[in-house]
Each structure stands twice: as C-alpha cells, then as structure tokens.
C-alpha positions as CSV (number, residue, x, y, z in Angstrom):
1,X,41.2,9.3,-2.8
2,X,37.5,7.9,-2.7
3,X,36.8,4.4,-1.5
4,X,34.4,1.8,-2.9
5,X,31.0,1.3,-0.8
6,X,30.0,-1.6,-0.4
7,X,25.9,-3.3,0.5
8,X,25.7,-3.8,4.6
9,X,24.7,-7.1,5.4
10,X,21.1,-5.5,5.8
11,X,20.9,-4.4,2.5
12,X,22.1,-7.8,0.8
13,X,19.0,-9.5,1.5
14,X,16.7,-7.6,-0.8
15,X,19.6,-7.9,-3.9
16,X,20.4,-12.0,-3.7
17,X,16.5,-12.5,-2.7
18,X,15.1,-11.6,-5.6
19,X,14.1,-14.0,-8.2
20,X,12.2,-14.0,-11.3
21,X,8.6,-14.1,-9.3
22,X,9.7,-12.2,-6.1
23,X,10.3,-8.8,-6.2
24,X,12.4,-6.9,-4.0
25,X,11.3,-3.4,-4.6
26,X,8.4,-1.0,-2.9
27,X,6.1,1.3,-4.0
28,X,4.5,4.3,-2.4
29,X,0.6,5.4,-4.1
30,X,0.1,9.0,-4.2
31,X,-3.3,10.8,-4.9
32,X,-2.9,14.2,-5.8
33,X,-5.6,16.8,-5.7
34,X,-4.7,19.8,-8.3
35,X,-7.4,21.7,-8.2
36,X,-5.0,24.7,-6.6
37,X,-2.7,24.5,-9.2
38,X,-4.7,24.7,-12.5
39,X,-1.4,24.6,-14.7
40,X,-0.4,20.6,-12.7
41,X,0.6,18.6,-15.9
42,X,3.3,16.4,-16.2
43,X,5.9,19.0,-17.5
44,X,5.3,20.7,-13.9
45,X,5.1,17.9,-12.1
46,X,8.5,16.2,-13.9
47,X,10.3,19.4,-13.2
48,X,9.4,19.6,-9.7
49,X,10.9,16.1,-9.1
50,X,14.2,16.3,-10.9
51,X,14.9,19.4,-8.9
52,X,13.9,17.5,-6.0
53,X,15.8,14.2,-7.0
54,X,19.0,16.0,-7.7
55,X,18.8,17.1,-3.6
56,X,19.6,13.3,-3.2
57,X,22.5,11.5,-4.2
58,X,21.8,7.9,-3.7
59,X,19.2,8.6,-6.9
60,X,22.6,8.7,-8.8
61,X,24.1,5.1,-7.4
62,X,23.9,1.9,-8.9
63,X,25.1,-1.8,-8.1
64,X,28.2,-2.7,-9.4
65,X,27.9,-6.8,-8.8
66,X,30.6,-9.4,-8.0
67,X,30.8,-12.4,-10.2
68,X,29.0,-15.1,-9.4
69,X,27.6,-13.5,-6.6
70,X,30.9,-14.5,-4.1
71,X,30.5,-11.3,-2.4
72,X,28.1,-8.4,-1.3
73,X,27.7,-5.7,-4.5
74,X,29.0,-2.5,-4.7
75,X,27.4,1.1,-4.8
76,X,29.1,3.4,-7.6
77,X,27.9,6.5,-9.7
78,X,25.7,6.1,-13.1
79,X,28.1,7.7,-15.2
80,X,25.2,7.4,-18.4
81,X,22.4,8.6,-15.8
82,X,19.6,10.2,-17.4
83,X,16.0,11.5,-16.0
84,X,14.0,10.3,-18.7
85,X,14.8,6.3,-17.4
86,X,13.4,7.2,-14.5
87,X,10.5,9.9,-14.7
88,X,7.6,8.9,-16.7
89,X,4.3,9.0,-17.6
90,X,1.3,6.5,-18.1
91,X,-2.4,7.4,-18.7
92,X,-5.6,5.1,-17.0
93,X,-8.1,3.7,-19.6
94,X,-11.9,5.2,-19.1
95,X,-14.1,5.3,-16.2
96,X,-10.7,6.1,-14.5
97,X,-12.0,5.0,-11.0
98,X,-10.3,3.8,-8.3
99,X,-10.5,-0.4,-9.5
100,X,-8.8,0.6,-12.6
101,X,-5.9,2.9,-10.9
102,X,-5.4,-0.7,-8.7
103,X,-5.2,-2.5,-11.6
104,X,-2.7,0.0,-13.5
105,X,-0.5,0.4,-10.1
106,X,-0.3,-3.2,-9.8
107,X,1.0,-3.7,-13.5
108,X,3.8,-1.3,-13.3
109,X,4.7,-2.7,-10.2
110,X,4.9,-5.9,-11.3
111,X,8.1,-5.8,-13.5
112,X,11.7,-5.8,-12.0
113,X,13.3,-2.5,-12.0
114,X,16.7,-2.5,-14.6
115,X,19.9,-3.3,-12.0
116,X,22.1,-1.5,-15.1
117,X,20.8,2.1,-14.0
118,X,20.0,3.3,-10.4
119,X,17.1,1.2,-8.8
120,X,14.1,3.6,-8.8
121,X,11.0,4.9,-11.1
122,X,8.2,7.6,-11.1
123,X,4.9,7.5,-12.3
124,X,2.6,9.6,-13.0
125,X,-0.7,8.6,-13.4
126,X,-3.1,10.8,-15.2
127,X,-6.7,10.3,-15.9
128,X,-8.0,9.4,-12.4
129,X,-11.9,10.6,-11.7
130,X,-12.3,13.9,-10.4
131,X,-9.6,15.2,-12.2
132,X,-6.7,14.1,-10.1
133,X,-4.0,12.5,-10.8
134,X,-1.9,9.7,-9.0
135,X,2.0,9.9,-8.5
136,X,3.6,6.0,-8.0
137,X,7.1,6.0,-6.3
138,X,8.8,2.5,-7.1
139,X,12.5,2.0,-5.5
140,X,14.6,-0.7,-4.7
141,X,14.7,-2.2,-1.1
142,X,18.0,-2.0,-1.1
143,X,18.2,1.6,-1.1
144,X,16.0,2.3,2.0
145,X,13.9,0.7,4.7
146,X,10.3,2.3,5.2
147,X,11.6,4.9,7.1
148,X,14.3,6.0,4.8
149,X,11.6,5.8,2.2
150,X,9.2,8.6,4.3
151,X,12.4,10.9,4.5
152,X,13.1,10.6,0.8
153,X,9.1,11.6,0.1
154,X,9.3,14.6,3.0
155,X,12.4,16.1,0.6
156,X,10.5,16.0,-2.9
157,X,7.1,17.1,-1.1
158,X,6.5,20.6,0.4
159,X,4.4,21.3,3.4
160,X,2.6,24.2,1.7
161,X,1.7,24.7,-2.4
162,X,4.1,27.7,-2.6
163,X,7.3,27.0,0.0
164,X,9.0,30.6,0.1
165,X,12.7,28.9,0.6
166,X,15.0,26.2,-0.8
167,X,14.6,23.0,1.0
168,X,17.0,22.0,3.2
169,X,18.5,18.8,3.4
170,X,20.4,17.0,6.3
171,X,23.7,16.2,5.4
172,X,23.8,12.4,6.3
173,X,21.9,11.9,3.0
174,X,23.3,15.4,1.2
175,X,26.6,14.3,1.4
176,X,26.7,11.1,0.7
177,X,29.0,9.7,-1.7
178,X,28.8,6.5,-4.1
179,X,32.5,4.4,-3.9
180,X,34.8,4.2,-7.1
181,X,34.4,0.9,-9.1
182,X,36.3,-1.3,-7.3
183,X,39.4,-2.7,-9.4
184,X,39.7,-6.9,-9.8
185,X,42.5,-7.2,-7.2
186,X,40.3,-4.9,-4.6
187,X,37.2,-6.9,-5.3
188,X,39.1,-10.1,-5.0
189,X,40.6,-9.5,-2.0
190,X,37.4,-8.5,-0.1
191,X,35.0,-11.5,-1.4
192,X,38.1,-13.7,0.1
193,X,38.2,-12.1,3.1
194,X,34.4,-12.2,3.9
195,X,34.5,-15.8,2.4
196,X,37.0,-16.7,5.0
197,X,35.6,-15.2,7.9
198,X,31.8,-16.8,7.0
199,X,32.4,-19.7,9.3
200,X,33.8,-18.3,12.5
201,X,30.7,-15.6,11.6
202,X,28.0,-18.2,11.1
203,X,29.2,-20.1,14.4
204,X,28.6,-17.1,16.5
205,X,25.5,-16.4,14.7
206,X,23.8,-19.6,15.7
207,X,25.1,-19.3,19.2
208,X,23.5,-16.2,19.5
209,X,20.2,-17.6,18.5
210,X,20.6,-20.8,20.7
211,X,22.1,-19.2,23.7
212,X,19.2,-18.2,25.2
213,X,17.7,-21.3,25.5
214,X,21.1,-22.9,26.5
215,X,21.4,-20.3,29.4
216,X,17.7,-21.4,30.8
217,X,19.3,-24.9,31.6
218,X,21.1,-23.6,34.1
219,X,18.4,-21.0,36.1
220,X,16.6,-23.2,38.6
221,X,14.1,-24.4,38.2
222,X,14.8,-24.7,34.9
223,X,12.3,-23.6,32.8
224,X,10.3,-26.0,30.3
225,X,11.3,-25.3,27.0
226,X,9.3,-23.2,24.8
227,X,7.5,-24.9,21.8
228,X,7.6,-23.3,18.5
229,X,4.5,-21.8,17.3
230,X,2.8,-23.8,14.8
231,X,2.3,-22.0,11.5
232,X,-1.0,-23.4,9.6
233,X,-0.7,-24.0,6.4
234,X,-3.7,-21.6,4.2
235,X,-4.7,-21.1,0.3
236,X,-2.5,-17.9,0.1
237,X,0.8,-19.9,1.2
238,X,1.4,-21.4,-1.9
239,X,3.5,-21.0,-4.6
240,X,4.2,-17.0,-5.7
241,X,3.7,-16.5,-9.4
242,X,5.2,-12.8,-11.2
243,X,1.6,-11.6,-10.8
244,X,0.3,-8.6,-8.2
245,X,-2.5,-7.0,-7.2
246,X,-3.5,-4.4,-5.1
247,X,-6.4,-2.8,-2.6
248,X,-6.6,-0.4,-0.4
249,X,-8.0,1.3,2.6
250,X,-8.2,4.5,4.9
251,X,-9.4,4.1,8.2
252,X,-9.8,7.1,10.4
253,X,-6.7,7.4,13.2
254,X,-9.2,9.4,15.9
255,X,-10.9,5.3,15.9
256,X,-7.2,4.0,15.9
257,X,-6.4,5.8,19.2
258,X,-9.7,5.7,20.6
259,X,-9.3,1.7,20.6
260,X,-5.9,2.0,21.6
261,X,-6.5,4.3,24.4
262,X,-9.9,2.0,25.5
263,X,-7.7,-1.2,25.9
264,X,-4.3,0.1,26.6
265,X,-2.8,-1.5,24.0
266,X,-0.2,-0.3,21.5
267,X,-1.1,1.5,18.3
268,X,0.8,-1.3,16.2
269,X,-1.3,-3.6,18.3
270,X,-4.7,-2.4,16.6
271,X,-3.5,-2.2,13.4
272,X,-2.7,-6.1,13.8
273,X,-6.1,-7.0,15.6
274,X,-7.6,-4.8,12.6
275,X,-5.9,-7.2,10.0
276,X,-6.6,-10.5,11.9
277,X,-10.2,-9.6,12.0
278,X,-9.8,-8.7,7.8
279,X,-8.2,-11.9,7.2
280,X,-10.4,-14.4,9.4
281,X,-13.3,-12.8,8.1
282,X,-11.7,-14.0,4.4
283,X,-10.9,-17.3,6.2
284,X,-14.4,-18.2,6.9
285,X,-16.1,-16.9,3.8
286,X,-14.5,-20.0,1.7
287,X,-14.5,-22.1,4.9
288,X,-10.8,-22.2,5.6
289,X,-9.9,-20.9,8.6
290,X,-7.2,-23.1,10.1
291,X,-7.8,-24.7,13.8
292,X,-4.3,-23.0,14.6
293,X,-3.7,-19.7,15.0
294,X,-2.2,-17.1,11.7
295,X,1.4,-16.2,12.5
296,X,2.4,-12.7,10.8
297,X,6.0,-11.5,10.3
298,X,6.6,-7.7,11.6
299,X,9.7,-5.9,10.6
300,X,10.9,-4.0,13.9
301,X,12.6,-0.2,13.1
302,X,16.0,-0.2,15.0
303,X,16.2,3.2,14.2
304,X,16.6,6.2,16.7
305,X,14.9,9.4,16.1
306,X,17.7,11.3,15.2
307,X,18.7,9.3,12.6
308,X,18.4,10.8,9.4
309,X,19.9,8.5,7.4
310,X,18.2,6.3,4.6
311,X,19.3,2.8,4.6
312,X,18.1,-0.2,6.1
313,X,18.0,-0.5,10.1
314,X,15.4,-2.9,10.3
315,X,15.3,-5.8,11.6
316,X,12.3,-8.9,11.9
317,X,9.9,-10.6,14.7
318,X,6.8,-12.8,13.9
319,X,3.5,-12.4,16.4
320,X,0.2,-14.3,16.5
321,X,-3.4,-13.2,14.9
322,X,-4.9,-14.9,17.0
323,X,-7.6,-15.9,14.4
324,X,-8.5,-19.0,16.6
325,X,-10.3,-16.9,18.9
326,X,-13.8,-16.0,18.4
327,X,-14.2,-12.8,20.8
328,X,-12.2,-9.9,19.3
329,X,-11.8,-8.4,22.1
330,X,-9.6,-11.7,23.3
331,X,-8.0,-11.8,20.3
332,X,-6.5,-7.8,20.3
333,X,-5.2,-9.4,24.0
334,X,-3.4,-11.8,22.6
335,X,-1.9,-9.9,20.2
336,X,-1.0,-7.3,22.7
337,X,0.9,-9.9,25.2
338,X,2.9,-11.7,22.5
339,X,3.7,-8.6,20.2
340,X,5.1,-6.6,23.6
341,X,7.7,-10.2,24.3
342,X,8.3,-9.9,20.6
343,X,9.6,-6.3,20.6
344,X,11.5,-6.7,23.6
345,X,13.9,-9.6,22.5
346,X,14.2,-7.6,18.7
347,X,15.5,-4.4,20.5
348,X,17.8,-6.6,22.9
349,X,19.3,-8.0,20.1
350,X,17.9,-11.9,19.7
351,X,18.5,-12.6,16.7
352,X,16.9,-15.2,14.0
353,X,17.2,-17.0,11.0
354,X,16.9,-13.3,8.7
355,X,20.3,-12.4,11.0
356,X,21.7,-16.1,9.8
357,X,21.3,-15.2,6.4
358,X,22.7,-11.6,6.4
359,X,26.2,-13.1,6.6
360,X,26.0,-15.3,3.5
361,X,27.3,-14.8,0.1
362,X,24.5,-13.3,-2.4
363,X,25.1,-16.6,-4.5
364,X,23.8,-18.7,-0.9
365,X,21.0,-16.7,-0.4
366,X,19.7,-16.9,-4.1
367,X,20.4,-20.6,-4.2
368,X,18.3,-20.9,-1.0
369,X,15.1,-18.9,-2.3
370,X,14.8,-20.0,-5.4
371,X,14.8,-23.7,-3.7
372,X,12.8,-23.2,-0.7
373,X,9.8,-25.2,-0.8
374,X,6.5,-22.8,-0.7
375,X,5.0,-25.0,1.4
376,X,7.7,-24.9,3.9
377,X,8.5,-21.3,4.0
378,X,6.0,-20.5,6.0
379,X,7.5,-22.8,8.7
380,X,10.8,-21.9,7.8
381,X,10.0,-17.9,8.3
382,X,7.1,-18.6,11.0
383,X,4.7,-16.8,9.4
384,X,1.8,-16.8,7.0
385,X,1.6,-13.2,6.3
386,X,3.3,-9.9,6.9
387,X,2.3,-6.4,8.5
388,X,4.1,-3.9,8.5
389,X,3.4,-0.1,10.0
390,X,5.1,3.1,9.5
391,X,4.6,6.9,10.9
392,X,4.1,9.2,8.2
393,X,3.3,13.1,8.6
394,X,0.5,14.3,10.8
395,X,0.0,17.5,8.5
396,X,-0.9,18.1,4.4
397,X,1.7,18.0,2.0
398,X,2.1,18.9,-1.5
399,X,3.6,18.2,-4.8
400,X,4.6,20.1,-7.5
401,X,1.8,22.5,-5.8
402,X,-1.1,19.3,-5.9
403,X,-2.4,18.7,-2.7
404,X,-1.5,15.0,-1.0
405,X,-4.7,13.1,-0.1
406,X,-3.7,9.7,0.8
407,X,-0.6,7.2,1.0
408,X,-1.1,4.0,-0.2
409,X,2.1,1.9,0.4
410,X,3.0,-1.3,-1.6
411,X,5.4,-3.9,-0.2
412,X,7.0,-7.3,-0.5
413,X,5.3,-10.3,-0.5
414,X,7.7,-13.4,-0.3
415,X,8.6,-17.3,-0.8
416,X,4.9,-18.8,0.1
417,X,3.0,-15.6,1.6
418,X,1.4,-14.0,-0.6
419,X,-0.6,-11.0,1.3
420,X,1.5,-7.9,3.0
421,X,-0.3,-5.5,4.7
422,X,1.6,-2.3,4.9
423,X,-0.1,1.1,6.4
424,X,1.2,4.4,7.0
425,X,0.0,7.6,8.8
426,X,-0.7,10.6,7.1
427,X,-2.7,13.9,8.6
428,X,-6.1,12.5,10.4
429,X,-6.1,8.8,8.2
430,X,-4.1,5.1,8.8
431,X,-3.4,4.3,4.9
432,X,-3.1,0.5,3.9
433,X,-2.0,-0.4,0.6
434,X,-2.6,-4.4,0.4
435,X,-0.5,-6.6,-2.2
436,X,-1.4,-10.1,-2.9
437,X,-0.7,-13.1,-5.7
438,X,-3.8,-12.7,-7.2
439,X,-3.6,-16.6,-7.9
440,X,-3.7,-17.3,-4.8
441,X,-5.9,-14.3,-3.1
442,X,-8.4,-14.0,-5.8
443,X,-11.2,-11.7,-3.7
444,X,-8.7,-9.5,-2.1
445,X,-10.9,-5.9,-2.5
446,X,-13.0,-8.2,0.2
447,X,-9.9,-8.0,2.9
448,X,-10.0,-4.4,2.2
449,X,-13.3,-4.2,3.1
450,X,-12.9,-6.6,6.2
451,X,-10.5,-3.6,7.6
452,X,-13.4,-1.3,7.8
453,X,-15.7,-3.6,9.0
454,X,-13.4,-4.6,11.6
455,X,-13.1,-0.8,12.9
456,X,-16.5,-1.2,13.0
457,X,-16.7,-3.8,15.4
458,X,-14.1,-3.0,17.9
459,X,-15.1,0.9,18.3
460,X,-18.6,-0.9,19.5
461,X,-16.6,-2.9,21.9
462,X,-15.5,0.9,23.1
463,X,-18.9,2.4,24.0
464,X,-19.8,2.6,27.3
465,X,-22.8,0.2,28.9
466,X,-25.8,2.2,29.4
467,X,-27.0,2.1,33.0
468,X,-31.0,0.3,33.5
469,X,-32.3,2.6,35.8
470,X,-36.0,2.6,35.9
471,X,-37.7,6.3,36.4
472,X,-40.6,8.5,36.0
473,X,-41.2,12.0,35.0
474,X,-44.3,14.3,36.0
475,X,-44.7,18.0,36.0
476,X,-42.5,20.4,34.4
477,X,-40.8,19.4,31.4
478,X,-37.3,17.8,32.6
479,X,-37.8,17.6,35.9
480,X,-37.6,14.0,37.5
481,X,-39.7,12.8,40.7
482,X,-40.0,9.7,42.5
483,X,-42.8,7.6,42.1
484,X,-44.3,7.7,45.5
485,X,-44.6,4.8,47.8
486,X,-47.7,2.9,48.8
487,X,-47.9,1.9,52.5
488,X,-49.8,-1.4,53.7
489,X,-52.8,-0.3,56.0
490,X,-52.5,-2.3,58.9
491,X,-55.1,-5.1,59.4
492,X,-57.9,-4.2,61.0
C-alpha cells in the first residue's frame, strides 16, 4: 500500500519562504553550440528532453498543501501532467547578443512557477548570435539543492553528440516514488502531531545554538565571549521588488588553482576573494563602501560523494569579505581563516537561526518573511550578500547533439540582499551567473566585470620577484663574463 511523502524540514524553507517578490526557484543558463548537428531545432531538442525527463520521476510530483499552511506539504503524482506545460519555446529580439539573452533570461525567471503542476520549466532560447541557441532550466528549490540540480543536468546531457547506449540511471532517483494524496484524517493527524512536538523541538533547537557558548563558561580560563560580527548596512540591502536581472562571467580555472595553489588557500576561498574584490570595486565607484567589513552567506553541501540522491542536504554559514582591507592579498587571508572556522562548526553540526526555522509550520515561516524588516534582515541572517559554489563536470557535454559551452547558474536572492553570486565548474572555465534587484543594483554588468579585473590582480600578486643582479656581457653571443677588477697602485 503506498504511503504519502511528505517535504523534509530542509525542503520547507524554499515552499513557506516564498512571497510575491521572493522567489524560491533556480535557474541554470545553457549555451549550446549546434554547429555539429545541422538538423538542432526545437522539435529535436523537445524530444531529446522528454525522453530524458521521463528517466526522472520527481518531474512527475507536485505539492499537495495543508490548509492554512499547519503543516509541511505533501509530494504526490500529477495525474493531468502534460509536456507542453513545461517544455517551451521563446525567440530573442534582433542583434541577439549576449545583453539581450540577459535581459530575456531574467524575464522568464522572474515569474513564479505554477504550484498546481510539477515545479519546473524549459526554455529554449533561439535566436542568439552565432547561430546558437540557449537552453534555460528553471526548477523549484524544493525539488533539489545545487548538487541535486548538477545530477538532474548530467542525466538529460550526454558526454558525446552520438551516445551509443541508453543512459543509465541510479536507482535512488529511478525509483523514487511520489506518496498517495493524503486522506483529511491522515493529514490531520500528522499537522497535530508535528504541532505538538514544535515546542519540546524548538527548546532543543535553541539549546543547540546556545550551548556552545554556555559550555565555554565552564573551561578555564574562560574564554571572553565572541562578539557578533557587525553586518553594514549598503544600497543593495534594501527592500526586494519582483524584478531580476542578470550578468555573467567565465573566468579561466588554470588562474583559479594557480591562486589557490600560490597562497594555499581553498578553491572556495578564491572564488570569495574574487567576489569581494567585484563588489568593493562597486562600493567605491558610488562612494559607498561601508567602514565595516561585507558579511556574505555560503550554503555548505552536507552531502557525501556517494550520494546520489537529489534533495536538499544543505545547510548555511556566513564569512567575511573583508572589503575593509585595502591589500588583496590581506584580504583573501582573511577570508581564508574565517571561512576554514566557518566550515568546521557547519560539518560538526552548530546550528543557526536557518536550523530554528526548519521546525516551524509553513504558515510561521511565511508570516515571518513577509514581515521581516529589509533593513534588519541583513542582521537577522548576518549577511549582506550570498556566494555560493558548485563542482560541475571537468569534460564537454552535449544536448540533443549541441555542444555545451558554458553554465550560467541563477539563484536566490532574499529578504534585503539583493546580489547572489553563484558559479559552477564546467571543462577548463569557473561560470558565474549574477542575480540582482535591478532597483537596487542598477550597474550590475560592472560587478561582472570587477570579477575579471580582480583575476587580474591577484594572478600579479602570483608572479615571482625578478632578481636585480647587475651583469655584463662581452664576446660570443650569450656568454657572460665578469667585469674585471681594478687594483689601487700603491702610493709611491
């Protein structure tokens, strides 16, 4: 007899914080090189994808809500499911260059996706200069956290044009099954039950989060408390309006890894150094760059490497920019010592106020985003901004027989931030896809820009210093002799 399947307290944060200005779904931004396949069109390509989509089943599931929001939704089968909801088509207005495909991206991102059918959409985008084409994944946050996401692109994209065999699938995500609608005595009886236990659950939730520092009173000698970071206030933590836009950037991973490898630092540890550079540069420009340093907010993957599965096991920490400091090379240290404590407490299970608000009733959660202050969330979350980083594939891939050139990813931005920087790796490239509030980040093709100029400046900080050794050369050509001494005759 099938059982009903029900959000984990992971997922219920993406479903109750959405709101009519804050979205709650991602977006991946393909570019697709057809020249190999001459017959690419969007018959092909909308073939290719429902053979692929059928592979997975959660592209079948959608929420089946509790009134009034008592209790975490449930996950059940589209029983009117239909491919042409889902897989579409949309065409860029002339020159067709890259500003306009930003512009047209950001526009079909910028609409909520329809909680009646299953919580994804595909684009294809046709017209783009050069005659390729782009392919715009949008899905729920629900669904899957950024690595669920790269394991739901690996199945509908091919590692060579022509794959000689079926694709396998691993059977965590083949298998899956949605739950049966859950009848009014089932559903009652479970939003009572998580009602009931929300106290005892929220107790030991705040205990968690305070029992570190309680614990500290009693090592000696005690240790002075720690003061919480000061989060600056800025122009893009304001209030969020429905609006989005989008830029983005490649920078080259053999520059990546040759900073990374020159400092010892992490690889996450550039990307944020490469972003704080990017954003101060901004800062100053308009003569607003805060006296404090910029706080970002990192999500942290809790997910092994054999887990194949695709939901969200994610969880969040919040590191410094650094943006106070001049030198950059101080300021990539800084990043590195705080961001190594930060990673350390998230994997040994500290937990925050994103943990506190897991265990609440959807109907909470709403009610607290749609009244938190924009001006305080940033002091609330401990963070102006977020970054976010996730390992794609290290070798070309293929849809529909089009060749992948880049991944542009586009992500969240939340209750007063209003930039997310979100990059993933794919073949010899580091892909950012950049969303702002346009409102509020009005020259944001500039902070694209500030990531390149920013590579710029730290691989200088990575040559070698040139020796001053004074020399002469005589004779054959390439052959070095010493200039010859002069002795003092002796006074006669």
């Amino acid at each position: 007899m099938p059982q009903t399947r029900q959000l984990s307290r992971e997922d219920i944060m993406f479903v109750a914080g959405e709101t009519e200005s804050l979205y709650q779904h991602v977006g991946l931004l393909i570019i697709l090189d057809p020249t190999s396949r001459p017959e690419f069109d969007f018959g092909h390509f909308r073939q290719h994808c429902i053979e692929r989509v059928s592979l997975i089943p959660h592209f079948r599931w959608k929420l089946h809500e509790v009134p009034l929001g008592l209790d975490r939704p449930y996950w059940v089968e589209d029983e009117h499911f239909s491919f042409d909801h889902h897989i579409k088509r949309i065409a860029l207005p002339q020159p067709g260059d890259y500003a306009t495909l930003c512009d047209v991206a950001a526009n079909l991102y910028s609409t909520h996706l329809d909680r009646s059918k299953p919580l994804w959409e595909i684009w294809l985008i046709e017209g783009l200069e050069g005659g390729k084409f782009a392919y715009l994944q949008k899905f729920h946050h629900c669904m899957m956290d950024g690595g669920g996401a790269l394991k739901m692109i690996e199945i509908i994209c091919d590692l060579e044009p022509d794959p000689p065999v079926p694709k396998e699938i691993d059977p965590s995500i083949s298998e899956a099954r949605a739950g049966k609608v859950p009848s009014y005595p089932e559903r009652s009886r479970n939003a009572w039950r998580h009602l009931a236990r929300l106290p005892g659950e929220a107790a030991r939730s705040a205990y968690d989060i305070l029992r570190p520092r309680i614990l500290d009173q009693f090592v000696w000698p005690v240790k002075p408390p720690e003061d919480r970071a000061v989060v600056p206030v800025t122009s893009f933590n304001g209030e969020i309006s429905s609006e989005r836009a989008m830029a983005f950037s490649s920078v080259p991973m053999k520059d990546l890894k040759k900073i990374k490898s020159h400092f010892d630092v992490s690889l996450n540890d550039v990307i944020l150094a490469l972003v704080s550079s990017a954003t101060r540069r901004y800062l100053l420009a308009y003569s607003e760059l805060p006296a404090e340093p910029l706080r970002t907010n990192i999500p942290v993957s809790l997910r092994s490497d054999t887990d194949d599965s695709l939901g969200n096991k994610v969880t969040n920490t919040t590191v410094t920019l650094a943006t106070d400091l001049d030198d950059p090379v101080a300021r990539l240290r800084q990043i590195n010592r705080e961001s190594e404590q930060a990673k350390a407490k998230a994997h040994g299970g500290s937990k925050g106020v994103v943990e506190l608000f897991q265990m609440m009733p959807p109907i909470l959660i709403s009610t607290l985003m749609e009244s938190l202050p924009s001006e305080q969330a940033p002091q609330i979350l401990g963070a102006n901004l977020i970054v976010s980083n996730v390992r794609g594939m290290p070798v070309p891939m293929y849809i529909a027989g089009a060749r992948i050139e880049n991944m542009y990813p586009m992500s969240i931005i939340t209750a007063g931030m209003a930039i997310n920087f979100t990059c993933v790796s794919y073949q010899d490239c580091m892909d950012f896809g950049i969303i702002v509030d346009p409102d509020l980040v009005p020259h944001h093709h500039s902070i694209a820009g500030g990531l390149e100029t920013a590579r710029k400046e730290y691989l200088a900080q990575c040559r070698p210093k040139r020796k001053s050794t004074k020399r002469t050369t005589s004779g054959a050509k390439g052959k070095r002799t010493r200039k010859p001494v002069r002795r003092k005759k002796p006074p006669t």
